[in-house]
KOLTINU-787854 format. One line per field, with one value per residue: residue number from 0; residue in one letter; chain; x, y, z of N, C-alpha, C in turn. Coordinates in Angstrom, 2 decimals. Example, Ala and Ser with C-alpha at 12.3 -4.5 7.8 and 13.67 -1.06 7.14 Angstrom:
2
num c(0,1)
residu c(A,S)
chaine c(A,A)
n_east c(13.19,12.85)
n_north c(-5.69,-2.25)
n_up c(7.80,7.08)
ca_east c(12.30,13.67)
ca_north c(-4.50,-1.06)
ca_up c(7.80,7.14)
c_east c(13.20,12.90)
c_north c(-3.30,0.03)
c_up c(7.80,7.87)
***
This chain:
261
num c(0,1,2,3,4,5,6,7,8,9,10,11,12,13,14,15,16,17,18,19,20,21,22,23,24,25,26,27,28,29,30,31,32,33,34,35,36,37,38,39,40,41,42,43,44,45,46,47,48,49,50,51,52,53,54,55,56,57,58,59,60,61,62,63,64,65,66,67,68,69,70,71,72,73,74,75,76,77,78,79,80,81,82,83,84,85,86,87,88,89,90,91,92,93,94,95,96,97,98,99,100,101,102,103,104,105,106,107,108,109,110,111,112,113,114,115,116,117,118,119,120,121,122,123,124,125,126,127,128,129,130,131,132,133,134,135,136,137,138,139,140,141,142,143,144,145,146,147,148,149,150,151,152,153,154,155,156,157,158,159,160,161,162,163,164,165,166,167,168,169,170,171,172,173,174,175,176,177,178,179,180,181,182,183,184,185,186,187,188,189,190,191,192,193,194,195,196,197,198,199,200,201,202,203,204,205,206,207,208,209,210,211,212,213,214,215,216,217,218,219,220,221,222,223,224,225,226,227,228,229,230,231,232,233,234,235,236,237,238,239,240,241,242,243,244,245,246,247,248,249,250,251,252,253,254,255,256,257,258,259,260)
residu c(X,X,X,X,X,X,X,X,X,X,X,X,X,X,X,X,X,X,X,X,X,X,X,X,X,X,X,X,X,X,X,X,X,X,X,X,X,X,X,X,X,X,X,X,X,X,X,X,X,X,X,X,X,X,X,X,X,X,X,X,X,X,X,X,X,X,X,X,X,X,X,X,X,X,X,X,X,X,X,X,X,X,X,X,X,X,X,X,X,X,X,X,X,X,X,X,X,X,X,X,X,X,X,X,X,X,X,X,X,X,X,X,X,X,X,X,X,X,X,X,X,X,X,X,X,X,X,X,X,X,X,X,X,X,X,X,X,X,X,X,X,X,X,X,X,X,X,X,X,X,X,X,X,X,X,X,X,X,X,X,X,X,X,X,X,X,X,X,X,X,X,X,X,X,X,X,X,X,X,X,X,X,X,X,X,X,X,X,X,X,X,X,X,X,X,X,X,X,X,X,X,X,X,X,X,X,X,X,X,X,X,X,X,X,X,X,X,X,X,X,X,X,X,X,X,X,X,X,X,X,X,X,X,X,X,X,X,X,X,X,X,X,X,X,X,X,X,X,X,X,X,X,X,X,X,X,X,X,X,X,X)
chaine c(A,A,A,A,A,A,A,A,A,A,A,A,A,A,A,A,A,A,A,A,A,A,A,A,A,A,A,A,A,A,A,A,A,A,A,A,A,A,A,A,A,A,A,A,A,A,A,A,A,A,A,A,A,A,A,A,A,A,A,A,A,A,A,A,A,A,A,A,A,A,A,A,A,A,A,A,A,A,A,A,A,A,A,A,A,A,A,A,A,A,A,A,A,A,A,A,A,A,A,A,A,A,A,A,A,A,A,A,A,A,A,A,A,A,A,A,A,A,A,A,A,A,A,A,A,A,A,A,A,A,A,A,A,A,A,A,A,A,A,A,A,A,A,A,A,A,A,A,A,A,A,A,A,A,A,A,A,A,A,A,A,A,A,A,A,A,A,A,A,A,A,A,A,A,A,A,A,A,A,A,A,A,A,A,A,A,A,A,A,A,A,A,A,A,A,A,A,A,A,A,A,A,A,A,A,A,A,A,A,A,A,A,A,A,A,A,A,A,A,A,A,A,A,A,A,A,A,A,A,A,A,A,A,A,A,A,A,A,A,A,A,A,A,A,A,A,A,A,A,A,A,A,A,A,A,A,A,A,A,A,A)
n_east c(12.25,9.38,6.27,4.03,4.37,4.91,2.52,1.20,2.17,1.11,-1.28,-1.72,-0.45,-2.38,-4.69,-3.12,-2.83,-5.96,-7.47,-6.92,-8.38,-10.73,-11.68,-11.82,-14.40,-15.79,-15.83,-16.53,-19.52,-20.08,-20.01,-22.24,-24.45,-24.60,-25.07,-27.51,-29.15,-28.98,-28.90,-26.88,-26.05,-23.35,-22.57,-21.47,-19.31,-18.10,-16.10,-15.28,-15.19,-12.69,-13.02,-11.64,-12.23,-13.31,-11.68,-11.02,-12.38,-10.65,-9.92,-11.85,-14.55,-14.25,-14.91,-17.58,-21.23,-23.88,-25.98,-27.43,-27.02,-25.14,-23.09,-23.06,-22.42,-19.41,-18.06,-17.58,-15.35,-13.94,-12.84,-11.57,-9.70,-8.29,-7.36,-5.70,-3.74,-2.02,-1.42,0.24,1.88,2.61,4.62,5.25,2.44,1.00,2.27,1.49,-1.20,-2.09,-1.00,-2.29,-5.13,-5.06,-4.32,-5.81,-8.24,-7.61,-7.07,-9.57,-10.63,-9.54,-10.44,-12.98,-17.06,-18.79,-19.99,-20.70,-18.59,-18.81,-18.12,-16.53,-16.20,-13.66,-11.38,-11.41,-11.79,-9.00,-7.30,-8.27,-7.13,-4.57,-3.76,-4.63,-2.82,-0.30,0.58,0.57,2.58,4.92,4.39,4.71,3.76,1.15,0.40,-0.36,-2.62,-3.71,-4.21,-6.14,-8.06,-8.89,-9.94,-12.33,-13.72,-14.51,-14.54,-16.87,-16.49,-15.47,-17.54,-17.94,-16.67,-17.29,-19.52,-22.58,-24.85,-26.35,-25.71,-24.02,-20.56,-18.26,-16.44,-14.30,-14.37,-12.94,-10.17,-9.41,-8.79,-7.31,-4.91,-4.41,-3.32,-1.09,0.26,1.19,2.79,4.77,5.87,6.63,9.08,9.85,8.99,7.43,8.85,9.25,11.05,14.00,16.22,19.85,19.96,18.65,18.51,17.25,16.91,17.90,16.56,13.80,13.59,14.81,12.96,14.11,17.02,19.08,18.40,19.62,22.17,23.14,22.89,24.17,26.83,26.65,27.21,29.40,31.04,30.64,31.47,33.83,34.68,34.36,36.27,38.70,38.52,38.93,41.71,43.05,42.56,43.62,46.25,46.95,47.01,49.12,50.75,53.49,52.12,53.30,54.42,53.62,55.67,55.59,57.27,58.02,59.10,60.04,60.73,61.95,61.37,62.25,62.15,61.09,59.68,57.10,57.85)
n_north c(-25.17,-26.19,-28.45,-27.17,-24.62,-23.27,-23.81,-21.83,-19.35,-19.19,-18.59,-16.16,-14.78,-14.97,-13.51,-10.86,-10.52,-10.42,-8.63,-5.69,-5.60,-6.65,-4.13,-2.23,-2.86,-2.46,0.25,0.26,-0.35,1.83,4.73,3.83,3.25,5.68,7.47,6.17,6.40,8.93,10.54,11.83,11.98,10.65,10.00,12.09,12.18,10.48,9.49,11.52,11.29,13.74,15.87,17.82,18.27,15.93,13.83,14.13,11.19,9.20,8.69,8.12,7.12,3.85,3.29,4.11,3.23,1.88,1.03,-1.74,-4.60,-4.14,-3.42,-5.83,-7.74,-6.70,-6.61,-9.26,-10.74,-8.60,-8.83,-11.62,-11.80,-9.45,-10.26,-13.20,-11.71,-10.04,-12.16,-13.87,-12.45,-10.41,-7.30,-6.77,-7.19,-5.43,-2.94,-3.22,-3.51,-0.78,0.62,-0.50,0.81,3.09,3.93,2.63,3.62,6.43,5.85,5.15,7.61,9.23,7.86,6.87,6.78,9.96,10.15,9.25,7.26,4.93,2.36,-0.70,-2.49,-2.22,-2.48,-4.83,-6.49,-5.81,-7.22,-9.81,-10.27,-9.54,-11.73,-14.18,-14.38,-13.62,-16.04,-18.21,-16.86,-17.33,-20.01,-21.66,-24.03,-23.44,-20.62,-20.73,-22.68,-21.16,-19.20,-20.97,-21.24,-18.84,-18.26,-20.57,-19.23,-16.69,-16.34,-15.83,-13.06,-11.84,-11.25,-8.99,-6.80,-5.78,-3.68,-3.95,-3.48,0.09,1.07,0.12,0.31,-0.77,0.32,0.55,-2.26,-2.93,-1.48,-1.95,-5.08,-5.16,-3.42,-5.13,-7.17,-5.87,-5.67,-8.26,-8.92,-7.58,-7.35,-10.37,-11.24,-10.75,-10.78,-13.93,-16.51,-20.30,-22.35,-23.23,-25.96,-27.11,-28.81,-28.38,-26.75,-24.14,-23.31,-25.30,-27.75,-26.79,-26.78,-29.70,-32.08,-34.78,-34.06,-33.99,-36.75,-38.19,-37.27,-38.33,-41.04,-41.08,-41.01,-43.32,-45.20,-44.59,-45.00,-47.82,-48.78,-47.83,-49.72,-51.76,-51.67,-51.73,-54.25,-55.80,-54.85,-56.37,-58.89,-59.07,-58.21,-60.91,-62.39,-62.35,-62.71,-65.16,-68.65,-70.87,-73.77,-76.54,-78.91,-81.85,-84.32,-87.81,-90.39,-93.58,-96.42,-99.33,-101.70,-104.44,-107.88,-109.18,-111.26,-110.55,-110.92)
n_up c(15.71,16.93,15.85,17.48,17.89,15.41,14.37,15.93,15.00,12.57,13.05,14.57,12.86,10.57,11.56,12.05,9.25,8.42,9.95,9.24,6.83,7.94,9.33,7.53,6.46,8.12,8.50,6.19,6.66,8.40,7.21,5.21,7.05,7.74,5.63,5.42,7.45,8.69,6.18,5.09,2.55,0.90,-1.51,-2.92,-2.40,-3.56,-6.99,-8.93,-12.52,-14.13,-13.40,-10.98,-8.06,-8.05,-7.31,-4.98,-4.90,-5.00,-2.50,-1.24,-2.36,-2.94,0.17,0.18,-0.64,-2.64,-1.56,0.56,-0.79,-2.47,-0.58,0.64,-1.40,-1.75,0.52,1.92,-0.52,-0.14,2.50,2.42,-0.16,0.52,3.25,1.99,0.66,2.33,3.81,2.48,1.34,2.28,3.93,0.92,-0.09,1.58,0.00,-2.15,-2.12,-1.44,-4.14,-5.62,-4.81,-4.89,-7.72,-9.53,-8.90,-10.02,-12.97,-13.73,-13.39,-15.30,-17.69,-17.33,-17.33,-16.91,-14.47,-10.83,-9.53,-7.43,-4.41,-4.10,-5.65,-7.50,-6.16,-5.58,-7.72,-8.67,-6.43,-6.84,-9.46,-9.01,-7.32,-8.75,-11.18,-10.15,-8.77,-10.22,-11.92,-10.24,-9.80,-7.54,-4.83,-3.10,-3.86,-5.92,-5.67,-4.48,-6.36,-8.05,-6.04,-6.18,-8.67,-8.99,-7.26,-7.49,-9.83,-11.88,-11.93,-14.24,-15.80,-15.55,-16.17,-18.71,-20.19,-19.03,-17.46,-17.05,-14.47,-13.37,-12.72,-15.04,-15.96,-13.59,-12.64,-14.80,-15.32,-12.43,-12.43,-14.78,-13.39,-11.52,-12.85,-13.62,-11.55,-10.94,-12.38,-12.77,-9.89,-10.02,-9.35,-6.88,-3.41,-1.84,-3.11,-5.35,-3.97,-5.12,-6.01,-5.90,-7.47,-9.60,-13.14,-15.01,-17.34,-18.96,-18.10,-18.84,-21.64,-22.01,-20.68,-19.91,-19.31,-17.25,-16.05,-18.67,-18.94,-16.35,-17.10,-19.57,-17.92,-16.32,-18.63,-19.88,-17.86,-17.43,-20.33,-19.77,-17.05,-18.95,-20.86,-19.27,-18.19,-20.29,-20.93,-19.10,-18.98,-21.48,-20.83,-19.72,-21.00,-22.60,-21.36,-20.66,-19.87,-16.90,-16.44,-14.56,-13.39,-11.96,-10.49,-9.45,-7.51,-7.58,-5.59,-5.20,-3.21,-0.84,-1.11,0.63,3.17,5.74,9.35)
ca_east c(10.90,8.58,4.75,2.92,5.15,4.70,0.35,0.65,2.94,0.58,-2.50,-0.99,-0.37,-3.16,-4.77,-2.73,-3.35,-7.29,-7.47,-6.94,-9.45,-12.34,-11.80,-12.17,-15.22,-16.50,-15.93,-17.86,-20.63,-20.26,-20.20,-23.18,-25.32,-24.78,-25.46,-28.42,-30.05,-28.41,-29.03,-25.29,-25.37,-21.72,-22.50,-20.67,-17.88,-17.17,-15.24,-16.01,-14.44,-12.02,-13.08,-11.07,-13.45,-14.00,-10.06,-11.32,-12.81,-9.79,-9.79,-13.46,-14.97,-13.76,-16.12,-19.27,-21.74,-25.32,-27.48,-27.09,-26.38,-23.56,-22.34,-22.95,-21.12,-17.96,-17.38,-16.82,-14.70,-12.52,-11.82,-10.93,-8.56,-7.46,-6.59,-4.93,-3.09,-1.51,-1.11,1.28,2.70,3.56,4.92,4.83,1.21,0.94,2.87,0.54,-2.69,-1.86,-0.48,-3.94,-6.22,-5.29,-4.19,-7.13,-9.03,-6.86,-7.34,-11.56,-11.36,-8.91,-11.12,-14.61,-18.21,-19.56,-20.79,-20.10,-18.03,-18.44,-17.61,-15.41,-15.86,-12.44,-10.43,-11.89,-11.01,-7.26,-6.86,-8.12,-6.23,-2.81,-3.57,-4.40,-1.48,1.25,1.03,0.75,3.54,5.98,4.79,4.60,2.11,0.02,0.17,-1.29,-3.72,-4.72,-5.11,-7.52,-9.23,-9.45,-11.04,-13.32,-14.47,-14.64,-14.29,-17.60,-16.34,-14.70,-18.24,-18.25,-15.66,-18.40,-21.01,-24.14,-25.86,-26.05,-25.85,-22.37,-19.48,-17.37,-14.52,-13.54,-13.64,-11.93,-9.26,-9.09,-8.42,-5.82,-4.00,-4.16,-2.42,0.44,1.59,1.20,3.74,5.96,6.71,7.14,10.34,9.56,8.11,7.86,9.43,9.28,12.07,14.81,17.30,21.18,20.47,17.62,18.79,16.05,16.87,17.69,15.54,12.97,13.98,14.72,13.15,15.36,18.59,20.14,18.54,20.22,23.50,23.43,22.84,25.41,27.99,26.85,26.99,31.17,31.47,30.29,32.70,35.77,35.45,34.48,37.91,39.73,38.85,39.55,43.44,43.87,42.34,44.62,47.48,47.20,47.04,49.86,52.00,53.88,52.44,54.98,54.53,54.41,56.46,55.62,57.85,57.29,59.95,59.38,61.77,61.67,61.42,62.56,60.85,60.95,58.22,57.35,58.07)
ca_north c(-24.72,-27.33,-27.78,-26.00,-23.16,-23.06,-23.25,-20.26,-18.24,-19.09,-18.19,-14.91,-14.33,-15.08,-12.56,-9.72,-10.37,-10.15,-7.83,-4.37,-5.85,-6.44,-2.46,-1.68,-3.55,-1.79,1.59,0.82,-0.35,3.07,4.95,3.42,3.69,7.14,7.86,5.61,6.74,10.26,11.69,12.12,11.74,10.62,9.73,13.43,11.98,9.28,9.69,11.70,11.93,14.30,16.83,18.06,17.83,14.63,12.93,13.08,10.05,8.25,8.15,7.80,5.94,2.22,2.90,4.15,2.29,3.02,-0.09,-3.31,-5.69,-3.58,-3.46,-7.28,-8.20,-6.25,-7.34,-11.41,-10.26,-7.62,-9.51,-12.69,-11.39,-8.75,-11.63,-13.51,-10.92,-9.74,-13.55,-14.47,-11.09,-9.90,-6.19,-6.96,-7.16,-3.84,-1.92,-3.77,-2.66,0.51,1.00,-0.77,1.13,4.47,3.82,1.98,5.35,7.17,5.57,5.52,9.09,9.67,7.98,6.76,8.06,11.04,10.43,9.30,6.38,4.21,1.24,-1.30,-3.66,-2.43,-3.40,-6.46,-7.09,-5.32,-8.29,-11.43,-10.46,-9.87,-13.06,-15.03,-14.12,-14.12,-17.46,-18.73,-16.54,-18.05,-21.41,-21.69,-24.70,-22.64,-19.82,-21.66,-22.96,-20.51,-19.18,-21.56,-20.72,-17.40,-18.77,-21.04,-18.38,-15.02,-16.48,-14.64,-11.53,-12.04,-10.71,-7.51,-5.87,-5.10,-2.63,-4.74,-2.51,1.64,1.54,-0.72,1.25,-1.68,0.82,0.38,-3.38,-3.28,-0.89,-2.79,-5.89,-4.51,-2.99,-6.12,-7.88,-5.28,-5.71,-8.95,-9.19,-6.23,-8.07,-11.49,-11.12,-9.96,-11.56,-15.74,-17.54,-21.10,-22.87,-23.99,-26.42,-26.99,-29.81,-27.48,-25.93,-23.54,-23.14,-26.71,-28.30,-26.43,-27.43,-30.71,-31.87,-34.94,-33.44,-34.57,-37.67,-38.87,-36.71,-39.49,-42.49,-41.30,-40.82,-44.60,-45.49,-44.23,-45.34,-49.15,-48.64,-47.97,-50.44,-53.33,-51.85,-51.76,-55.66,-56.31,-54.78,-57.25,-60.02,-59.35,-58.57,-62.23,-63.60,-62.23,-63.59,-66.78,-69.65,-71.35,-75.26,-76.89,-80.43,-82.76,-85.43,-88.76,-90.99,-94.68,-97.21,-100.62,-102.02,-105.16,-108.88,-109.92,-111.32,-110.15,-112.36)
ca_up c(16.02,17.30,15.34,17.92,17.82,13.62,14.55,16.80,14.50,11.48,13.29,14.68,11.18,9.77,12.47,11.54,8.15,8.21,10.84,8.49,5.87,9.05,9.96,6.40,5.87,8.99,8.06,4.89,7.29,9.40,5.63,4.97,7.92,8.01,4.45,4.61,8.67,8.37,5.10,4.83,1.47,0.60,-2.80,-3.36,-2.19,-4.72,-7.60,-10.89,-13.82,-14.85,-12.43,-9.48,-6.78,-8.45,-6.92,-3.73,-4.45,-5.02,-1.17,-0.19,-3.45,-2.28,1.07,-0.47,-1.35,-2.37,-1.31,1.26,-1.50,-3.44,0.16,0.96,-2.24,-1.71,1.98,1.97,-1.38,0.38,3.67,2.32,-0.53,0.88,4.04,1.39,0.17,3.19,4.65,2.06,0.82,4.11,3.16,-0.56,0.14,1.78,-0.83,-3.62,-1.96,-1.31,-5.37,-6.24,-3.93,-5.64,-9.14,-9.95,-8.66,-11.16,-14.08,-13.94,-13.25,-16.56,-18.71,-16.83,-17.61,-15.95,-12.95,-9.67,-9.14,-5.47,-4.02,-3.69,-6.42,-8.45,-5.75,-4.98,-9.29,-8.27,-5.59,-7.70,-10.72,-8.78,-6.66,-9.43,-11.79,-9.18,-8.12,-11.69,-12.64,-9.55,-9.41,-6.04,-4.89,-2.01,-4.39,-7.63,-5.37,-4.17,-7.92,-8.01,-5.38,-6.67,-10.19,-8.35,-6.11,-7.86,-11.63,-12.71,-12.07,-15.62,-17.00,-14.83,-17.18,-19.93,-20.28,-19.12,-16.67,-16.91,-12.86,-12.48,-12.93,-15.03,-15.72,-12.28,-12.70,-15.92,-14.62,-11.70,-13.26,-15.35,-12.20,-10.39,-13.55,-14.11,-10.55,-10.47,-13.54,-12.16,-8.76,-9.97,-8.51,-5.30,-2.28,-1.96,-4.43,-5.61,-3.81,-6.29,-5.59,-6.23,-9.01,-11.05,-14.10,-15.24,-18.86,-19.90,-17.72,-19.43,-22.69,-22.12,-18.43,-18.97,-19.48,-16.42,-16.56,-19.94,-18.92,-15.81,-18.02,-20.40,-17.25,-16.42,-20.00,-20.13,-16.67,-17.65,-20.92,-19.34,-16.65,-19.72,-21.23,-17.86,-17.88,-21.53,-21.10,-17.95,-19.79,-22.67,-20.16,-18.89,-22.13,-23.54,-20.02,-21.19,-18.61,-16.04,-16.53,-13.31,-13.77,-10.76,-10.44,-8.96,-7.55,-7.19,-4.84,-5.48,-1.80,-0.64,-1.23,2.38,3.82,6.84,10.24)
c_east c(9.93,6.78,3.80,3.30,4.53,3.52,0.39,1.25,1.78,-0.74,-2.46,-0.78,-1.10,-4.14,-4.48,-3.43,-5.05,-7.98,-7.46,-8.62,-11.16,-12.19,-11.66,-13.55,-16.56,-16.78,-16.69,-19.29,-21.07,-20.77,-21.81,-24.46,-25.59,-24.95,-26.90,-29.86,-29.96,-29.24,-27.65,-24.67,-23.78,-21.42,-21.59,-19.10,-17.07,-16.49,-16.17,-14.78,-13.64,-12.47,-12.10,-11.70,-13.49,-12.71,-10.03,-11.80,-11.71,-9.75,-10.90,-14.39,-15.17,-14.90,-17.28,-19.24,-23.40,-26.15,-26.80,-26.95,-25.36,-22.43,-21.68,-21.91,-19.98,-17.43,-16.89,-15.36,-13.17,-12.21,-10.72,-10.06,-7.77,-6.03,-5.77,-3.51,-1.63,-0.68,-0.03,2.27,3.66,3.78,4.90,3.51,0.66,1.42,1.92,-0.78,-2.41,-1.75,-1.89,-4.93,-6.29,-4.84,-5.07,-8.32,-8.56,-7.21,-8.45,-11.55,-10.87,-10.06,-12.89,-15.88,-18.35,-20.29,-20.11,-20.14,-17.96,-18.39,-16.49,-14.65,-14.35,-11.36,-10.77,-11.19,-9.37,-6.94,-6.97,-7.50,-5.01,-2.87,-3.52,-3.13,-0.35,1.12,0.88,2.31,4.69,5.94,4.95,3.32,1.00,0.14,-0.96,-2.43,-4.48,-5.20,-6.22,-8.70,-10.35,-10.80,-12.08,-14.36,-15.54,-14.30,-15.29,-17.52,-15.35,-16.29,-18.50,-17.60,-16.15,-19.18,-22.01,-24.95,-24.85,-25.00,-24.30,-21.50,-17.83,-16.19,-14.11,-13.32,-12.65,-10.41,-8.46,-8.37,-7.01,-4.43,-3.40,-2.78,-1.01,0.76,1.68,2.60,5.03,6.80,6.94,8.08,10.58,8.45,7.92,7.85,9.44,10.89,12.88,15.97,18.42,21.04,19.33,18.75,18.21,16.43,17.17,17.32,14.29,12.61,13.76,14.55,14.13,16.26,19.32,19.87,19.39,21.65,24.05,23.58,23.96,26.82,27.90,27.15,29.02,31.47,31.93,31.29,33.71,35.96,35.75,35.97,39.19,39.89,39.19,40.81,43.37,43.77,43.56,45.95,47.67,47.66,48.47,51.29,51.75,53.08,53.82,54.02,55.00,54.79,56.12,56.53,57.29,58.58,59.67,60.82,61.04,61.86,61.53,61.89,60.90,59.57,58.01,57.53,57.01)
c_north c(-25.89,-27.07,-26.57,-24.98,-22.36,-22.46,-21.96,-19.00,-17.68,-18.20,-17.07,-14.04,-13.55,-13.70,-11.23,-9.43,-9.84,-9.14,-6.31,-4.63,-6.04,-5.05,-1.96,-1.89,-2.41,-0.52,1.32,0.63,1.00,4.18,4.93,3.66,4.77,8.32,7.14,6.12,7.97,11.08,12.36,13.21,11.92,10.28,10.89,13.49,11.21,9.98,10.08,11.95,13.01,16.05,17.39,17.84,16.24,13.59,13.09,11.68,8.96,7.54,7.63,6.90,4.77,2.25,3.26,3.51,2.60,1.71,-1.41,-4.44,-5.18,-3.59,-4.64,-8.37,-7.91,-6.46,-8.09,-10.91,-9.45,-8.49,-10.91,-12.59,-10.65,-9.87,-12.10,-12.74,-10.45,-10.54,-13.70,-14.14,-10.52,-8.23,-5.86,-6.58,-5.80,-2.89,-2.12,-3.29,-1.30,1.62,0.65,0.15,2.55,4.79,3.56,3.44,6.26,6.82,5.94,7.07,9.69,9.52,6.77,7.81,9.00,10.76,9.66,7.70,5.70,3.20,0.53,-2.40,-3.66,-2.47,-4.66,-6.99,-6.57,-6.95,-9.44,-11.47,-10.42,-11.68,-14.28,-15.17,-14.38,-15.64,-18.17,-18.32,-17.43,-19.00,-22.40,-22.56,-24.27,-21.65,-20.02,-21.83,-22.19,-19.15,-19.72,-21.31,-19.88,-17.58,-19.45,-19.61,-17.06,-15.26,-15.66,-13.32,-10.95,-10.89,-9.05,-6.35,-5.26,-4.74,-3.28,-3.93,-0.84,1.74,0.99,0.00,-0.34,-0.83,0.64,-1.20,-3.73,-2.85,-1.92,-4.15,-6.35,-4.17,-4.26,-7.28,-7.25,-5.50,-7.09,-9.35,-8.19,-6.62,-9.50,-11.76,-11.11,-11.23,-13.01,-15.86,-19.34,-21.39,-23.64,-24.83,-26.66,-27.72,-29.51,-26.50,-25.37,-23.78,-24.34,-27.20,-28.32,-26.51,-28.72,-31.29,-33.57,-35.21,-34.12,-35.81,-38.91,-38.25,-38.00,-40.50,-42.28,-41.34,-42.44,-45.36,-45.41,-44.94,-47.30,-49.20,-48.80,-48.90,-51.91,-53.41,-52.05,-53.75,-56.48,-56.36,-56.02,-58.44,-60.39,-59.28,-60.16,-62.77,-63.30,-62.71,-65.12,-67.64,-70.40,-72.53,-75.57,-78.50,-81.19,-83.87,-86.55,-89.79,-92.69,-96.09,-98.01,-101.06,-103.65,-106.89,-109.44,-109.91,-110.95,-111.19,-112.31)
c_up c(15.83,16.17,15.64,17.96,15.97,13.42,15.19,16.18,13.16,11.79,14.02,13.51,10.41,10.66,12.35,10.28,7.60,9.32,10.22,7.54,6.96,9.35,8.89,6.24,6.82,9.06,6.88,5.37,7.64,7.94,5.23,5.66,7.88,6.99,4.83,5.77,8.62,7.33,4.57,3.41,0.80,-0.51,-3.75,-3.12,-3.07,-5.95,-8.58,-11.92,-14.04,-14.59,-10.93,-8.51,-6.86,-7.77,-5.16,-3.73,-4.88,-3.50,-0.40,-1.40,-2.66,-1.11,1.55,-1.18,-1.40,-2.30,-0.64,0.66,-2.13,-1.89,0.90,-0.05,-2.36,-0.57,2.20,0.79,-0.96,1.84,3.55,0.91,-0.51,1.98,3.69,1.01,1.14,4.14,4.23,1.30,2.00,3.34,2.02,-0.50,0.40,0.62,-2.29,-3.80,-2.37,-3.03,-6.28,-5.94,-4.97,-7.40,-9.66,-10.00,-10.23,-12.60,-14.23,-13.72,-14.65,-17.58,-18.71,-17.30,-16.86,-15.50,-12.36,-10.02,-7.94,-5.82,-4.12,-5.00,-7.10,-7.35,-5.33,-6.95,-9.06,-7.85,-6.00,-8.95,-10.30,-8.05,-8.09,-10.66,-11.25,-8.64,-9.59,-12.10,-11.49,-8.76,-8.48,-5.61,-4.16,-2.85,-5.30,-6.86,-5.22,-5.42,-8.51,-7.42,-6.05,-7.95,-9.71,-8.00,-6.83,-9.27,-12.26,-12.92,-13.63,-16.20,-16.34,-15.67,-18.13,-19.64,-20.26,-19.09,-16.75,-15.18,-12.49,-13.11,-13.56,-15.39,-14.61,-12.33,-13.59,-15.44,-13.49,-11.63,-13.87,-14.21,-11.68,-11.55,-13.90,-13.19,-10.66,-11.21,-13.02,-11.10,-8.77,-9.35,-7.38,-4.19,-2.24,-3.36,-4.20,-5.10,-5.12,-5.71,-6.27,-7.82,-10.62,-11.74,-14.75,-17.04,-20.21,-19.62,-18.80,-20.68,-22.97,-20.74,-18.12,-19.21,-18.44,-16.34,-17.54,-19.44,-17.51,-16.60,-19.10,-19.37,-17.12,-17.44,-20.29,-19.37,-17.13,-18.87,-20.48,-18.13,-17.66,-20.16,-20.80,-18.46,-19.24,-21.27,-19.73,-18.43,-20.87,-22.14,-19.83,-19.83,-22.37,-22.28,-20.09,-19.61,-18.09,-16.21,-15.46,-13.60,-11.94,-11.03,-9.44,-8.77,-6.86,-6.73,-4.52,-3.81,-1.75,-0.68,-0.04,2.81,5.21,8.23,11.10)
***
């Protein structure tokens, strides 16, 4: 498979991938509008506490929202880690949302305040705590990075988790949070992995990283030994073989006193 083949697969991909998260974003637009031009009011829809009525909003929560900045901050947030999510999960990804989207619900309704629960923010904390964890946990260099990213990007959402403001609902980020870190720890296993190759040894590597190193240098180390001893015994073979004495002779004929004519 040629480059340009690789570019058109990636960006096909990538396409799919952010393609669910833009028709989410849009339904929280539609949501919105029609709570806000309407009179809708869908705020009855979000999630309460430890009510029945109240577990519908496991499903409708996430896309209410009660004002054009709670809706402006959970948009960029949900397209571009959800995107992520989906880019480099592939089905993993799907099965992760999906376990986030409504667990997270679950919890805040177990043991959240009374009253109504919306928006989006605790999966947007679901998606940067599994992203950033899983690629830490498997090491992976486009993963990690994009752990970084994540911390770069969306690091303040660290202070969302505590009781600042009456009006923000941080059990859902806390929750959220939490969710996003148990799967992320649960499927370590699962979905891209850190290529390993034939001459890694995970557990003495890790120990000692250089084990094979020194286990070479000691093979050269024997190697260089036994040929010095190879050439000692031949050395000492020679010696101990009597020499042959070569005798030249030399024979000398007295030649005649004639002078010549």
């Amino acid at each position: 498979m040629n480059h340009e083949s690789i570019s058109k697969n990636n960006k096909k991909r990538l396409i799919y991938s952010a393609f669910p998260f833009i028709a989410f974003v849009f339904i929280m637009l539609v949501v919105y509008l029609a709570d806000s031009q309407l009179g809708m009011d869908t705020i009855k829809w979000g999630l309460y506490p430890r009510k029945i009525v109240g577990l519908r909003g496991l499903l409708f929560s996430p896309i209410i929202h009660g004002s054009w900045s709670h809706l402006f901050n959970n948009s960029f947030p949900i397209i571009i880690l959800g995107t992520a999510l989906f880019y480099y999960y592939g089905r993993l990804g799907v099965k992760v949302f999906i376990i986030m989207y409504f667990l997270t619900g679950f919890l805040v309704w177990l043991s959240a305040r009374d009253s109504y629960h919306i928006g989006a923010s605790g999966l947007v904390y679901s998606l940067a705590g599994f992203l950033f964890l899983s690629g830490l946990l498997r090491k992976e260099k486009k993963l990690m990075a994009l752990s970084l990213l994540v911390t770069f990007l969306y690091g303040s959402l660290f202070w969302g988790i505590f009781p600042v403001k009456d009006h923000i609902s941080w059990e859902s980020h806390l929750w959220g949070g939490i969710v996003g870190f148990v799967l992320a720890w649960h499927y370590r296993h699962e979905g891209p992995q850190r290529i390993k190759y034939d001459w890694e040894n995970e557990d003495e590597e890790e120990e000692n990283p250089l084990f094979e190193w020194d286990h070479l240098k000691q093979k050269s180390e024997e190697k260089g030994q036994s040929t010095t001893n190879r050439q000692d015994n031949s050395l000492g073979r020679q010696s101990n073989t009597p020499k042959q004495r070569i005798v030249i002779k030399y024979e000398y004929k007295k030649g005649d006193n004639k002078k010549p004519d």
